[in-house]
Structure formats: C-alpha cells, structure tokens
DRENDO-1510 file (C-alpha; in Angstrom, 1 decimal, always signed):
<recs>
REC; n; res; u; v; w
REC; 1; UNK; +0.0; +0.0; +0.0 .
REC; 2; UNK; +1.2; +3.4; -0.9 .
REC; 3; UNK; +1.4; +5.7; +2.1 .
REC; 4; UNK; -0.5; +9.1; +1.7 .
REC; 5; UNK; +1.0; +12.5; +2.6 .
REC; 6; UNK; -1.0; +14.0; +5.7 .
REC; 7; UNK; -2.5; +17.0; +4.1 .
REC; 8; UNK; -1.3; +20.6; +5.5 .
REC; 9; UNK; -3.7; +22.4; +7.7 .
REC; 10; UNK; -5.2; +25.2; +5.2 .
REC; 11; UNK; -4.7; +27.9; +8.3 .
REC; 12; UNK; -0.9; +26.8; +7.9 .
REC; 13; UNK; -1.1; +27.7; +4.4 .
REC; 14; UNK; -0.7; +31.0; +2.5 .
REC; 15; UNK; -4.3; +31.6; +0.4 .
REC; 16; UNK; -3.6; +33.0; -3.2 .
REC; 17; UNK; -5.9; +35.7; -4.2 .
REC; 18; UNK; -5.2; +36.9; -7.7 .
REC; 19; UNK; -1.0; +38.2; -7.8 .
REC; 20; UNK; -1.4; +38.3; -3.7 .
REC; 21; UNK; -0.7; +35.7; -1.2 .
REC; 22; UNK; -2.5; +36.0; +1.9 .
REC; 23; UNK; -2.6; +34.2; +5.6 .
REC; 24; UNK; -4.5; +30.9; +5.3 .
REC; 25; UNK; -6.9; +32.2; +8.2 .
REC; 26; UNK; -8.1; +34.2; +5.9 .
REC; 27; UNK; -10.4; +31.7; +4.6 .
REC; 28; UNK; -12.2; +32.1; +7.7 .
REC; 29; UNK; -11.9; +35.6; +8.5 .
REC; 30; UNK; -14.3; +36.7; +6.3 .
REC; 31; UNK; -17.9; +35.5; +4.6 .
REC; 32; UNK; -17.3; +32.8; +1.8 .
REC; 33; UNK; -18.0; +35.7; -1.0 .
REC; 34; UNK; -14.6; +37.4; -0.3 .
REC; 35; UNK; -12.9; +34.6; -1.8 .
REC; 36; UNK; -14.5; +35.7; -5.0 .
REC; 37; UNK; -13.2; +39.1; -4.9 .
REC; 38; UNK; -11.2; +40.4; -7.8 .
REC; 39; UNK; -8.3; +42.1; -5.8 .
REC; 40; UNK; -6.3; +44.6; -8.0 .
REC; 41; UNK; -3.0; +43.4; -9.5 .
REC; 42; UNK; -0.9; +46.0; -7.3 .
REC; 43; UNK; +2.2; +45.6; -10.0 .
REC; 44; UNK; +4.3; +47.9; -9.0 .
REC; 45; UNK; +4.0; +47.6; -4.9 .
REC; 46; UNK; +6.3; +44.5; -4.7 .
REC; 47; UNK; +8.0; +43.4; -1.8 .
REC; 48; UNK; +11.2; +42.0; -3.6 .
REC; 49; UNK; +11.3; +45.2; -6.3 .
REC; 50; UNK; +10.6; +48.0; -4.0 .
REC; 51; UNK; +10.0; +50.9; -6.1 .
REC; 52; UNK; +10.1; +53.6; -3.3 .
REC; 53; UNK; +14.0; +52.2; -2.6 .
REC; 54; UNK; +14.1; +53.0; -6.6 .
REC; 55; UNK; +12.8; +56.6; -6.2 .
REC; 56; UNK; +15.0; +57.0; -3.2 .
REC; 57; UNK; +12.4; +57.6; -0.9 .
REC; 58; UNK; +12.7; +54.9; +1.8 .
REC; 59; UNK; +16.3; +52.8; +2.7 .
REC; 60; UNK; +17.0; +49.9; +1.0 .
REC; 61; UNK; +16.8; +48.1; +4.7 .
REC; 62; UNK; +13.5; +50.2; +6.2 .
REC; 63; UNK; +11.5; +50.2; +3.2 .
REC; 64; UNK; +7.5; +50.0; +4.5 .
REC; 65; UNK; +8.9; +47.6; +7.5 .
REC; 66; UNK; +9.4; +51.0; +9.3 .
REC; 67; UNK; +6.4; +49.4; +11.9 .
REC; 68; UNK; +5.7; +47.4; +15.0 .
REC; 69; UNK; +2.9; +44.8; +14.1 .
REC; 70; UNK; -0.2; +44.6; +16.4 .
REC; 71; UNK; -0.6; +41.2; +15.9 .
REC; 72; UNK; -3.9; +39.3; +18.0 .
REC; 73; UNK; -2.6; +36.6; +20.2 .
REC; 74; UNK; -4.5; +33.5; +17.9 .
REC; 75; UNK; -1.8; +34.9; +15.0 .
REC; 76; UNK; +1.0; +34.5; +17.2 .
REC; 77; UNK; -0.1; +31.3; +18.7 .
REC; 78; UNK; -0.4; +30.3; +15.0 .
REC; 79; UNK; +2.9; +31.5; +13.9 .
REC; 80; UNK; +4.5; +29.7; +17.3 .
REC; 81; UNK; +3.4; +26.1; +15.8 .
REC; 82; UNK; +5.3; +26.8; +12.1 .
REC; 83; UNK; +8.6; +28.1; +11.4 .
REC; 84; UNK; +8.0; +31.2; +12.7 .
REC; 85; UNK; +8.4; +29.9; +16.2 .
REC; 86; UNK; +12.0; +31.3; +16.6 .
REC; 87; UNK; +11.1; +35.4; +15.4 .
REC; 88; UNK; +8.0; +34.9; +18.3 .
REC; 89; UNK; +9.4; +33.5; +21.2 .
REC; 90; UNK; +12.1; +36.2; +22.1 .
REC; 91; UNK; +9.4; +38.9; +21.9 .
REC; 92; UNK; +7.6; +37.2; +24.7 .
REC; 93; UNK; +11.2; +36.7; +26.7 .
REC; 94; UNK; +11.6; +40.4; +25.9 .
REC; 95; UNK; +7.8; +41.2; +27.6 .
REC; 96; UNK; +6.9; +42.7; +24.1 .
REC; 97; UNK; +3.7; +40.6; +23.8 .
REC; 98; UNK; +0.4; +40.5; +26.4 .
REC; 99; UNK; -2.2; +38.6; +26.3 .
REC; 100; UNK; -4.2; +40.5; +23.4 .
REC; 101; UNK; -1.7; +39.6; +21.7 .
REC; 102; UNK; +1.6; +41.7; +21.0 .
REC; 103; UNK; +0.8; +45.6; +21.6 .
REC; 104; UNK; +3.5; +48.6; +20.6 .
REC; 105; UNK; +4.2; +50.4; +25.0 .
REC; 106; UNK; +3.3; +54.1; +25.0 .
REC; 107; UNK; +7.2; +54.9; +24.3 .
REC; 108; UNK; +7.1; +52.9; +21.5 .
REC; 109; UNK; +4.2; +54.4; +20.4 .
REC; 110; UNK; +5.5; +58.0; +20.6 .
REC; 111; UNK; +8.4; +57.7; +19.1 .
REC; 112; UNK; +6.8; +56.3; +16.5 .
REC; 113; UNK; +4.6; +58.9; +15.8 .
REC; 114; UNK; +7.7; +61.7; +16.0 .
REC; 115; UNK; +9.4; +59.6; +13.4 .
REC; 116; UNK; +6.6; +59.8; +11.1 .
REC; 117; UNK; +5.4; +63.0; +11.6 .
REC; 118; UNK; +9.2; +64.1; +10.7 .
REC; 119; UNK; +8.4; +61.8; +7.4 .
REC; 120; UNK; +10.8; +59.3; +8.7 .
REC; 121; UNK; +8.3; +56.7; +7.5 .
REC; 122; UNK; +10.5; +53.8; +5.3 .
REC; 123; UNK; +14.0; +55.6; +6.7 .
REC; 124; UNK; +14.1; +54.8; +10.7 .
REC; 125; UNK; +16.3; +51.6; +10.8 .
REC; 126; UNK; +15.6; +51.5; +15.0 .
REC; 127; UNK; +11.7; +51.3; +13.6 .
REC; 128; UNK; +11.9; +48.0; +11.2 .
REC; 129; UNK; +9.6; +45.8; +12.5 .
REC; 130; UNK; +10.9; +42.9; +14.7 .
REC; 131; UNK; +9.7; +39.5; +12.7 .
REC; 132; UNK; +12.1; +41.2; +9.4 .
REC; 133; UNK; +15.0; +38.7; +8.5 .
REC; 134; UNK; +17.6; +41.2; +8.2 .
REC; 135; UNK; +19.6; +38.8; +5.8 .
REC; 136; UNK; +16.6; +38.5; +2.8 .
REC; 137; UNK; +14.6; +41.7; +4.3 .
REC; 138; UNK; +11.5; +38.8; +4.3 .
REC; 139; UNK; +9.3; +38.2; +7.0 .
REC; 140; UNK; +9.5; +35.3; +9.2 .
REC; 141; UNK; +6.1; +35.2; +10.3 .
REC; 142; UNK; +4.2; +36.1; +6.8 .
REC; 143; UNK; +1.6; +33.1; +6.7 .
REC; 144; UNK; +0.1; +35.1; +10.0 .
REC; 145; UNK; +1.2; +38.7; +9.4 .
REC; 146; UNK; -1.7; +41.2; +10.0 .
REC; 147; UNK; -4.6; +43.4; +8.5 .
REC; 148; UNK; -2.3; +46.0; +8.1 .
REC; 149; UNK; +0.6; +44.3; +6.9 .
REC; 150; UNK; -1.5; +41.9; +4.5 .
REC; 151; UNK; -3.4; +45.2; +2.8 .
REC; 152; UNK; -0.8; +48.0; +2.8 .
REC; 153; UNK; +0.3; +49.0; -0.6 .
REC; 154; UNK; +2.4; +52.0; -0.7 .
REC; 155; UNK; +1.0; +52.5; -4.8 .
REC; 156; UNK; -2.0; +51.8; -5.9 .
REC; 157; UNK; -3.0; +50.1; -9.2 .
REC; 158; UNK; -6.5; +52.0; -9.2 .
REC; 159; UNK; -5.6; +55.1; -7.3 .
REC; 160; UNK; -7.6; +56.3; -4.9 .
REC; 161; UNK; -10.4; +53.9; -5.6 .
REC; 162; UNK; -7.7; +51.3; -5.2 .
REC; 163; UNK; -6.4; +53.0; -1.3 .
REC; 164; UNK; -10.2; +53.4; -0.9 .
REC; 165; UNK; -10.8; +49.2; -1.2 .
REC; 166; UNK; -7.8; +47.9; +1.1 .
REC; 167; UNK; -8.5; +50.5; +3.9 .
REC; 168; UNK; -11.9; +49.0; +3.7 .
REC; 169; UNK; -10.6; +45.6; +3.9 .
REC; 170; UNK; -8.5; +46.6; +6.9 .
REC; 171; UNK; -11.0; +47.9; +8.7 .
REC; 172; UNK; -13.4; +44.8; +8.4 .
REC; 173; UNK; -10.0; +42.3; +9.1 .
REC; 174; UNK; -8.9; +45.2; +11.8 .
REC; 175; UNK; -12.2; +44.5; +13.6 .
REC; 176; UNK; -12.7; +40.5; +13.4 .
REC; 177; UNK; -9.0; +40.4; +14.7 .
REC; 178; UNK; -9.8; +42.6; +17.9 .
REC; 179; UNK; -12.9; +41.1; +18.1 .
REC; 180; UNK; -11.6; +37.4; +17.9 .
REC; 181; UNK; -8.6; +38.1; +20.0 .
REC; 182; UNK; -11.0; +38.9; +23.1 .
REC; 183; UNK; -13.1; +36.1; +22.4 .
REC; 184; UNK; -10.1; +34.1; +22.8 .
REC; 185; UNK; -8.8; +35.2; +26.2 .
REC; 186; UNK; -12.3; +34.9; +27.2 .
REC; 187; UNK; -12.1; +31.5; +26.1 .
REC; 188; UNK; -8.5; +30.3; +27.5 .
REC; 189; UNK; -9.6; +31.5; +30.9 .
REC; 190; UNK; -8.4; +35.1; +31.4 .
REC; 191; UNK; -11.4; +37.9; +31.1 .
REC; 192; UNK; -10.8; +40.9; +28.1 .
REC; 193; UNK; -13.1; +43.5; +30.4 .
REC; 194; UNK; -10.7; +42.3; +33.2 .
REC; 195; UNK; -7.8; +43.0; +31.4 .
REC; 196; UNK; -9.0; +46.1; +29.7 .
REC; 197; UNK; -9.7; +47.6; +32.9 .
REC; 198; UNK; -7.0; +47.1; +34.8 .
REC; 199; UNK; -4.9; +48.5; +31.5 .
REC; 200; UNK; -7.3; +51.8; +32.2 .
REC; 201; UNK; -6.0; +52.0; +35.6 .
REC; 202; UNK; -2.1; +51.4; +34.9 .
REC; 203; UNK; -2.3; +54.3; +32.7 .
REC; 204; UNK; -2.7; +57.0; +34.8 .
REC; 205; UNK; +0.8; +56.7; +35.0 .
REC; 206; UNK; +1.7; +56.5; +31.3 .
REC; 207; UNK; +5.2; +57.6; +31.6 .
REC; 208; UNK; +6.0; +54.2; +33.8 .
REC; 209; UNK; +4.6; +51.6; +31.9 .
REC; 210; UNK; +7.5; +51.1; +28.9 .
REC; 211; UNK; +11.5; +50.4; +29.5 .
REC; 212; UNK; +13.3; +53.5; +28.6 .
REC; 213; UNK; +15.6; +51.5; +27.3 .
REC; 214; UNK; +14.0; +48.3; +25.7 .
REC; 215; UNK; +10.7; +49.9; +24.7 .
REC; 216; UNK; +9.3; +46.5; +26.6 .
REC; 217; UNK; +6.5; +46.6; +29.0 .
REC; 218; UNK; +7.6; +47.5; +32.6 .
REC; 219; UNK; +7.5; +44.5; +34.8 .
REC; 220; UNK; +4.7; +45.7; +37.4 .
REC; 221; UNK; +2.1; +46.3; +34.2 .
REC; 222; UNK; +3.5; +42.8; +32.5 .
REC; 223; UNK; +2.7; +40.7; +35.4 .
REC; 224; UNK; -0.8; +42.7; +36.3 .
REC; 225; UNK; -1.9; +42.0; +33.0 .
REC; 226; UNK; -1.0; +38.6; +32.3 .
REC; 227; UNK; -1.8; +37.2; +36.5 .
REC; 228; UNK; -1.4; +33.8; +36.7 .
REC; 229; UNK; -0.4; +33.3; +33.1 .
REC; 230; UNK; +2.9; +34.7; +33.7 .
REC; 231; UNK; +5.2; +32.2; +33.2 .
REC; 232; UNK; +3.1; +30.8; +31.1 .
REC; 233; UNK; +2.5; +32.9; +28.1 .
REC; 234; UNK; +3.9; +30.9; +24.8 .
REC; 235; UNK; +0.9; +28.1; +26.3 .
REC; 236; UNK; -1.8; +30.8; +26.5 .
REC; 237; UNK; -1.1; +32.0; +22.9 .
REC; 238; UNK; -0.8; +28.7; +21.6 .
REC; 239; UNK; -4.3; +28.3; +23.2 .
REC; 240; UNK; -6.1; +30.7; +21.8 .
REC; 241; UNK; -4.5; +29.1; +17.9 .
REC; 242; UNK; -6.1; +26.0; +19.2 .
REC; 243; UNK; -9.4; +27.7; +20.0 .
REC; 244; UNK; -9.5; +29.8; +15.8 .
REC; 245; UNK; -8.6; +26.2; +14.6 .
REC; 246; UNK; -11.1; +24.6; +16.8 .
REC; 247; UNK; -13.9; +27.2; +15.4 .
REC; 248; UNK; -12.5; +28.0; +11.9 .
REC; 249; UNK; -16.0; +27.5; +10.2 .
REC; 250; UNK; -17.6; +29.9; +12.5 .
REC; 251; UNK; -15.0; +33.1; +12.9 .
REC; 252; UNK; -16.8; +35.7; +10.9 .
REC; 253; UNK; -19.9; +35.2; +13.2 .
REC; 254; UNK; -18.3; +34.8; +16.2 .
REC; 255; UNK; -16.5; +38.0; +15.4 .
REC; 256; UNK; -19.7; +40.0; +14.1 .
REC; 257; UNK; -21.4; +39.1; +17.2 .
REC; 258; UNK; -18.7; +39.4; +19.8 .
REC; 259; UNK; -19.5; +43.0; +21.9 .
REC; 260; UNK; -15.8; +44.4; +21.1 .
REC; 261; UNK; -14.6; +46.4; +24.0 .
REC; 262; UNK; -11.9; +49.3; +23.8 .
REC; 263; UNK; -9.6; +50.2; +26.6 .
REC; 264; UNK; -10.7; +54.8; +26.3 .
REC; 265; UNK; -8.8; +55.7; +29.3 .
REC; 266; UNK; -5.9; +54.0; +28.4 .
REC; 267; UNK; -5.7; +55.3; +24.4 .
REC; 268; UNK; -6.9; +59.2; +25.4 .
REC; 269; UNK; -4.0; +58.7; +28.2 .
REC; 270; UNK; -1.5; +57.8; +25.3 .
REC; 271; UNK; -2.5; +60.0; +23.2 .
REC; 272; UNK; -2.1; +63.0; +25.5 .
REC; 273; UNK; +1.4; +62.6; +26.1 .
REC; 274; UNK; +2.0; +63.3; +22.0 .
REC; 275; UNK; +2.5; +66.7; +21.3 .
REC; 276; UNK; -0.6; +68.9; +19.5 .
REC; 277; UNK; +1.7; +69.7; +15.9 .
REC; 278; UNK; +2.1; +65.6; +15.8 .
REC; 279; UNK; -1.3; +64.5; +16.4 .
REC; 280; UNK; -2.1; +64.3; +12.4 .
REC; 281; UNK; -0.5; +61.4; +12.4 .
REC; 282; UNK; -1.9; +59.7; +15.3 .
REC; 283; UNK; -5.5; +58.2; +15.0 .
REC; 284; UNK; -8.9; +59.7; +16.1 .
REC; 285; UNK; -10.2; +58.1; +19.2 .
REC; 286; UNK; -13.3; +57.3; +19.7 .
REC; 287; UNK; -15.2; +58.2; +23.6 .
REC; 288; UNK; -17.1; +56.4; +25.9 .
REC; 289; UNK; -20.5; +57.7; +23.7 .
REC; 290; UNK; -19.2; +56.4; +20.4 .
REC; 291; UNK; -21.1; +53.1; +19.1 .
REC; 292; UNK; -18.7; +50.9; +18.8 .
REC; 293; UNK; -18.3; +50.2; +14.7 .
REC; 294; UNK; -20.4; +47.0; +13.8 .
REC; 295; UNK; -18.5; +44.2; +11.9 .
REC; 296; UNK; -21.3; +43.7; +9.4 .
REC; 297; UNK; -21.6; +47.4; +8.6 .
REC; 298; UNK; -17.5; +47.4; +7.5 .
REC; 299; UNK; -18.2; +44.0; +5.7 .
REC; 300; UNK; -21.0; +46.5; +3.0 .
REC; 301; UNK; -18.7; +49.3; +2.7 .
REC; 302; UNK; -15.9; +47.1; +1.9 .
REC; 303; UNK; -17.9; +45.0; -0.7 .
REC; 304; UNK; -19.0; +48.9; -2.4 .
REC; 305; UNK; -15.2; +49.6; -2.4 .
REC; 306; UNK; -14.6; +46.6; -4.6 .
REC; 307; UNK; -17.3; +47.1; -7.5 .
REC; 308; UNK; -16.4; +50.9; -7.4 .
REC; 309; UNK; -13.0; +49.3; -8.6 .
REC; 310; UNK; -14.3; +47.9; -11.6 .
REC; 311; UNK; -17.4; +49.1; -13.2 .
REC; 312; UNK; -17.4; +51.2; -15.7 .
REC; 313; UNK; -19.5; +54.0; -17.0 .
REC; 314; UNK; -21.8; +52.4; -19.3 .
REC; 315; UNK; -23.8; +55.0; -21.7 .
REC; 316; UNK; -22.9; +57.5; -19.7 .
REC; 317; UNK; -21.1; +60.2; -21.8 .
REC; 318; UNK; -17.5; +60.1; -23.9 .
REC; 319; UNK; -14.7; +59.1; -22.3 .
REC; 320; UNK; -11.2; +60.0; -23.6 .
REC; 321; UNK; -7.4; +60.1; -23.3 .
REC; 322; UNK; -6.4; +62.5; -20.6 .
REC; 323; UNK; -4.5; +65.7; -22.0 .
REC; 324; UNK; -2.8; +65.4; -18.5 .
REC; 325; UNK; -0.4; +62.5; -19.6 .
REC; 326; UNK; +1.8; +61.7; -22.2 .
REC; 327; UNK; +3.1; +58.1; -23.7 .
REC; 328; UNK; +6.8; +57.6; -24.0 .
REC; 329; UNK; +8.0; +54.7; -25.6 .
REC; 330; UNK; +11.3; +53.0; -24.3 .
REC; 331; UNK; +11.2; +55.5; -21.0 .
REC; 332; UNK; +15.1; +54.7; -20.0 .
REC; 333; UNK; +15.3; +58.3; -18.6 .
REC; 334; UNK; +13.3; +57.0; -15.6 .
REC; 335; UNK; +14.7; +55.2; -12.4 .
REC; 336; UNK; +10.7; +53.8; -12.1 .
REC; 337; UNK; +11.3; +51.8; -15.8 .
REC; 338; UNK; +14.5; +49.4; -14.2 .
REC; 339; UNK; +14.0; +45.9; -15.0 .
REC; 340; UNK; +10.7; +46.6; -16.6 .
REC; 341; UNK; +10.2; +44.4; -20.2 .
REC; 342; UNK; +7.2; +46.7; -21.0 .
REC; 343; UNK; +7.2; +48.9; -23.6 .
REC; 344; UNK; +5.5; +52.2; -22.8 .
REC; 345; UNK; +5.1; +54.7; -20.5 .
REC; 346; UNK; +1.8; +56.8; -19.5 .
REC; 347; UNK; +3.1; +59.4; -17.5 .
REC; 348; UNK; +1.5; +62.7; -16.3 .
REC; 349; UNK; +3.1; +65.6; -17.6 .
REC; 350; UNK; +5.1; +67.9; -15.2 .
REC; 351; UNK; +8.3; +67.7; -13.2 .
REC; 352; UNK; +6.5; +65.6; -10.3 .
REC; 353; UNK; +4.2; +62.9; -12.3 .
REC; 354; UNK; +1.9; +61.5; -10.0 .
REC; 355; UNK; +1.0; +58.5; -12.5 .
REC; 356; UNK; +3.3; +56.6; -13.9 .
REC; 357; UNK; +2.5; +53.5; -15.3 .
REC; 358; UNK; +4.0; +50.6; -18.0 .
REC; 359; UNK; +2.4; +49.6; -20.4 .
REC; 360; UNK; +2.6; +47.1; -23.1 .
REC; 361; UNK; +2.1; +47.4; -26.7 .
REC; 362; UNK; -1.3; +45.8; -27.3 .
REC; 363; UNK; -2.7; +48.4; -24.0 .
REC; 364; UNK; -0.8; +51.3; -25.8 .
REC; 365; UNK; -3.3; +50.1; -28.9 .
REC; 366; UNK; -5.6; +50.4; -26.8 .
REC; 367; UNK; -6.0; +53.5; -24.9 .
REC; 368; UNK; -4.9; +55.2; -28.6 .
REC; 369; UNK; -8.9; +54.3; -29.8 .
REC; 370; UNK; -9.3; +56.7; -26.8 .
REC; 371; UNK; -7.4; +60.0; -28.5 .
REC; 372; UNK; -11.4; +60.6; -29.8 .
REC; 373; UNK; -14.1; +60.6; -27.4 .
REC; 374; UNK; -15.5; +56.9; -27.1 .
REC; 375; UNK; -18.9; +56.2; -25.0 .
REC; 376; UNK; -18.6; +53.1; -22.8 .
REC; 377; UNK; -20.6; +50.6; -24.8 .
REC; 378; UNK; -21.5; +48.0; -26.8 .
REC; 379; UNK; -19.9; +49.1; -30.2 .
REC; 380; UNK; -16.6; +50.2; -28.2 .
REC; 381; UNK; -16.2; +46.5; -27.6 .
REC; 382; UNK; -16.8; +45.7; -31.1 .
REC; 383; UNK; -12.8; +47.5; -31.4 .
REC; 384; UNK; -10.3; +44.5; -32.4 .
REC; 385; UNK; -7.8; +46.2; -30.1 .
REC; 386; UNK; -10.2; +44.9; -26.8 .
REC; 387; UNK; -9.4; +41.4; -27.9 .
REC; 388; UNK; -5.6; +41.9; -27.8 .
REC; 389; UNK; -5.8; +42.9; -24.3 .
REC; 390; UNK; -6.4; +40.2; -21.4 .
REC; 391; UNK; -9.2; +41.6; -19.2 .
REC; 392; UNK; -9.5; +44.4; -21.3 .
REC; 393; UNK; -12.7; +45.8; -18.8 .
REC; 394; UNK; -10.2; +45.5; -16.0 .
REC; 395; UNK; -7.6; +47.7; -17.8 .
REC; 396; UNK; -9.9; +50.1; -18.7 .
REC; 397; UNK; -11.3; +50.4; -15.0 .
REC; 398; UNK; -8.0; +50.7; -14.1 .
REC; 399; UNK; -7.0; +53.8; -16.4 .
REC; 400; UNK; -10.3; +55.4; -15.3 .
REC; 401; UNK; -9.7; +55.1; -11.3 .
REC; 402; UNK; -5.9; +56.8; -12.5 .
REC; 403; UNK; -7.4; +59.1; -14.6 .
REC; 404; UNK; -5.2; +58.5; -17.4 .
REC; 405; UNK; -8.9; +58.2; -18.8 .
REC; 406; UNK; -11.5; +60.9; -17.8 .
REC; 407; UNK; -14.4; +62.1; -18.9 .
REC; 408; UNK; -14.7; +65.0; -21.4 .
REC; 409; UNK; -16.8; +67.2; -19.7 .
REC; 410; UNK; -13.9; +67.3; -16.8 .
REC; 411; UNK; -11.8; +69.8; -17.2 .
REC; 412; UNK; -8.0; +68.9; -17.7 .
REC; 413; UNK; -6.6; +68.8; -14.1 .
REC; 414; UNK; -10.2; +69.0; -12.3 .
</recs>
C-alpha cells in the first residue's frame, strides 16, 4: 500500500488571491464571498522590487517595515506552531507581547509617531519591524502577518479607488481580529473587560509603563496583566490558535457578534502625552458615547469599495485620453522603468508625475482608440484592439480610477 502524505492544515497555508498571497486564516476571516473578490493586480507595490528604494524615498533596509505589528494573540499562537516559532518567542522573553496579543508600549508608540510626523516613515532603521529577516529583508512570520501588513500598498494600481478598497478591507479584518482576540482570552480562561480595565488603571501613569531602554513593558504592568499566566504565556497563545482552529467555520460570526470592547482611558492617556503639531498622524479616538463600529456594517462598505473598482461607465457620456499625460516609448530616462520588459510609459506631464504607469504594446493600442471621445458601450467593444488585451474591462477600470482616462466634460486637471 502506498502511504499518503498528511495534508497541510489550510490555516498553515498562504491563500492566493489573484498576484497576492495572503494568511490561510483568511479563509475564515471573512464571509465565503470574499474569496471571490477580484483584488487589483498592485504591479508595482512589490516586496522583492521595492520601487520607493528605486525613487530613493525609503532605505534599501527600512522600506515599509518601518512598523511594530499589532498582531492578535491566535496569530502568534499560530505562527509559534510553524517556522516562525523562533522570530515569536524572544518577543515574549523580551515582555513585548500581552495577552491581546503583541501591543507597541506608549514609548514605542510616541516615538513612532515623532518619526513619522518628521516623514521618517521607510528611513528609521531602530523602527523596522521585529519579525524582518535582516539577511533577505522577508518576513519570518508572513503566513500570519496582519490586517495592516497583509493590505498596505504604498501604490496603488487603481488610485484612490484602489487605497479606498484595502482601507476597507482593513477595517473589516482590523475589527474581526480585535474582536476574535478577546473572544479568545475569554475563552483560555483570562477575562478581556478584566484586562481592559485594569490597563485603564495602569495608565494614569503612562510615563512608567514602557523600559526607557527596551521599549518593553515594565515588569509591574507585564505581570498585572498577564496574572497567573505569567510564566506561562507561549501556552496561552498557543491556546487561543487552538481555539481559531477549533472554530475555523464559525470566525466571521463569532466576530460579528462578539461586543468588542476598547480600553478609552488608556488610548486618550496615550494620546495626551503626544504633542498637538504631531497628532495628524496619530489616529482619532473614539469616547465612551461612540457606538462601537459594527462588523457587518464594514463588511458592505468594503464590498461597495470593490465594484467601485471595476465598473465602468456604461452609456454615460464620452470618455477620452487625458490631456494630462503623455506616452513615452522605451522610458530609459526613468529610475521607475528598471528591470521593466514593458514597452510604454503613460506618464503625467510635469516635473512631479503622480501617474506613472508601463504599459505594453497591445494596452498602448488600446487607450490610442481613446485619443477621440469613445462612450462606454457596446460598439466600443466591437474594437479588435479589446481582444488583444487580457481583461481588457479591468484595464480600462483601471485607467479610469488613475485618470489617465476621464471624462470629457472634466476639465484637464479637475
């Protein structure tokens, strides 16, 4: 008899979604019609070929890693049974990680936000995240890296529409993960209001609850919070994996009906400490009158974000090639173009193009029909050059979020 190959866990394994991979829980992070989602392409935000490092706006060893991961304790409990055991274990020797799961201290926090309101964001090497393999710049944990992580893209293939659809799909995943990781300390046996309480309380002294040195929890708010777990944190986190896997099928509705429960005191008491010509890049708090923002409320929005991506503006007036930009063939004048086999350039005209985008021949073809007013219909598909182009209604929806296509009656630059 042949012997079969046990089969991995899907959680264990990366879920491919179009050109991105994403963490296998994802599967059951969200209802079963995400899965059918067409995600943009996001060509040119590439971990390997970082294009920013190419402009020379981040360091070659910061790049977008220039950030401490909020990451729910089920992830890490996750990421301790694969082979990112070894990047997980020193931040809980280090008292980096409580039980929510492991939470940037108030020092942390502040410096963080000086750095990036001096646009040090992608240039702070003290910032780059902790699970980075300094070696291959890859991460260690990426199979369980988080909302933010998984649906940051420092360009955007459809522009603002683009930005618009994976903050949408942060906040939903933002909010299942919070909501999640306090069902799971409920679950292992140590209380989320408890804990988020007795965080309120520590904070009214702020200034002592990080290391100076470390940027690590002080020890007296480490061992309040974590009670009789101390000592015994790598077995709560791998608890709280055991209680996702347990309940995979059901995470989305156990999320959606879990009462999530913010710790106010504690975030307003943060927050004051950061001084008022830096608080732009700190986030609004909510108060204790604010509803709390329903999962299945984020779960619409984010589902509007995604067909805003693609449709496209059927019998509603001419469309046609924006005055604003210009195509360059064989663009070697441009740092952007390295490595690139396409082609063509669009490119907005000016000295600081905010599009620029590759093209091949076939697209060129293309968006040329567009140099005289075409109406988004049925005979514009009748145009051999839309069979030369694969998903030629996703390229076009793509030029229009970029506005390298624009309607007539828009004024060049409105």
């Amino acid at each position: 008899m042949s012997r079969e190959t046990a089969r991995p866990d899907p959680i264990f394994e990366l879920l491919q979604m179009g050109n991105h991979r994403m963490p296998g829980v994802w599967r059951y992070l969200f209802p079963e019609d995400f899965e059918w989602f067409k995600l943009p392409a996001e060509r040119h935000a590439t971990c390997d070929d970082c294009y920013k490092v190419k402009l020379e706006k981040y360091r070659d060893d910061c790049r977008c890693c220039t950030y401490f991961p909020e990451l729910a304790n089920f992830m890490l409990g996750l990421a301790l049974g694969s082979d990112g055991r070894d990047a997980v274990l020193p931040l809980v020797e280090k008292r980096f990680v409580l039980p929510f799961g492991l939470v940037p201290t108030p020092l942390r926090y502040h410096r963080t936000i000086t750095a990036y309101a001096g646009d040090r964001f992608g240039n702070e090497k003290w910032m780059v995240c902790p699970f980075v393999e300094p070696s291959t710049f890859h991460c260690r944990i990426y199979p369980f890296r988080n909302s933010i992580c998984s649906t940051f893209f420092c360009t955007n293939d459809h522009g603002k529409a683009g930005d618009n659809f994976w903050g949408r799909a942060q906040d939903l995943l933002g909010l299942v993960e919070t909501n999640l990781a306090q069902w799971c300390m409920d679950g292992v046996g140590l209380p989320h209001e408890t804990y988020t309480r007795q965080l309120d309380e520590l904070s009214a002294d702020v200034p002592a609850m990080s290391e100076p040195d470390t940027l690590a929890w002080s020890e007296h708010v480490y061992a309040t919070l974590w009670g009789e777990w101390r000592g015994k944190e790598v077995e709560f986190l791998e608890a709280c994996a055991q209680l996702v896997m347990e309940n995979r099928d059901d995470l989305y509705e156990i999320a959606r009906m879990q009462a999530g429960q913010d710790a106010l005191v504690y975030e307003h008491n943060v927050r004051s400490l950061i001084p008022a010509e830096q608080l732009h890049e700190a986030p609004e708090l909510a108060d204790e009158n604010t509803e709390l923002r329903p999962v299945g409320s984020s779960w619409y929005k984010l589902q509007l974000a995604e067909r805003q991506l693609w449709e496209l503006p059927f019998q509603e007036g001419p469309v046609v090639l924006s005055p604003d930009v210009e195509i360059i063939e064989n663009p070697r004048d441009d740092k952007w173009c390295e490595g690139s086999p396409e082609p063509f350039m669009v490119r907005s005209r000016g000295a600081k193009p905010k599009v620029r985008e590759l093209f091949g021949a076939d697209e060129i073809e293309l968006l040329r029909v567009f140099e005289q007013p075409r109406v988004f219909g049925e005979e514009l598909f009748q145009f051999p050059q839309i069979d030369r182009v694969d998903d030629a209604r996703g390229f076009l929806a793509r030029c229009l979020r970029l506005e390298i296509l624009t309607d007539q009656a828009q004024p060049a630059g409105g």
